[in-house]
C-alpha positions, 0 to 999 in steps of 0.5 A: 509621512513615509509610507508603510510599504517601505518600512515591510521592505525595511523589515523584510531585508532586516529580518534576517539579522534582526533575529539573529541579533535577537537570538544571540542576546537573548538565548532564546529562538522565541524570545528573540522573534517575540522581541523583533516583533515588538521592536520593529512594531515600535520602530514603525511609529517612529518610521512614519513620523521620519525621526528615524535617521539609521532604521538599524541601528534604530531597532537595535536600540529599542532591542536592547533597551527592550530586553533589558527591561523584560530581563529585570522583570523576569530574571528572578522567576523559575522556570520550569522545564518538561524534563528536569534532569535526574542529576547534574553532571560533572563532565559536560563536555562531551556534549556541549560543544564551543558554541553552546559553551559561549552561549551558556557564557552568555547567558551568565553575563547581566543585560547590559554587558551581554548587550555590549558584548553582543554589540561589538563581536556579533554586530561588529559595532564600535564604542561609540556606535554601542554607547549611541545605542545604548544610550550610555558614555563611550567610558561605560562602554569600555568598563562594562566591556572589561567587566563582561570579558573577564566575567567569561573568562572565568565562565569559560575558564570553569569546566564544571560550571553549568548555565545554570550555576553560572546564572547565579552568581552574577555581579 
């Protein structure tokens, strides 16, 4: 059985890019360590009965599986916010910069083709490495990749769509 003290080392070096990952995915610093958490607590299971061969790659794939799921569940709720704006304005640009513009982007994306978008550029995967953790055909690799970009192209395309239009019109 492998031990314990060897899966918090696995962990503690893996936290780091684990989050960030979780982060990118999900839009959200809370999310994304309540999805870690989650993850790595389900790995462990795996770890001490050694059917883990690539712990990574292992906990990447019950992120993205994990997200999906809560996605479904909670992508047709409002949310509520503290302060909503007063009016939604035009010229956004002056305040959001590049990064945010792609997060918002992102976030317009569904699951699964934000999963393997996120899995090629931000953690560098191949096709054949995102549809293993997937669990999906290197073809639907390739398609939904095609669909996602588009999909940000136009996102990124359109300077007066908010993440919250983009939310809305997804396919």
């Amino acid at each position: 059985m492998a031990s314990d003290d060897e899966f918090a080392e696995f962990a503690a070096g893996a936290l780091p890019s684990l989050l960030r990952f979780a982060h990118v995915l999900t839009g959200d610093p809370s999310a994304a360590e309540d999805l870690v958490q989650t993850s790595l607590g389900r790995c462990l299971r795996a770890w001490r009965l050694r059917q883990i061969d690539d712990p990574q790659a292992f906990v990447r794939k019950i992120m993205v599986n994990r997200y999906a799921t809560w996605h479904r569940r909670h992508s047709r709720r409002e949310t509520i916010v503290a302060y909503p704006p007063d009016s939604i304005t035009d010229d956004m640009s002056g305040r959001v910069d590049e990064r945010d513009a792609i997060s918002r982007a992102l976030l317009s994306l569904p699951p699964r083709q934000r999963a393997v978008i996120v899995l090629r550029y931000y953690a560098d995967l191949s096709e054949q490495e995102i549809a293993a953790v997937m669990g999906i055909a290197p073809g639907t690799v390739k398609s939904q990749a095609s669909r996602a970009l588009r999909r940000l192209a136009v996102v990124l395309a359109s300077p007066n769509l908010t993440g919250q239009e983009s939310r809305g019109s997804r396919r």
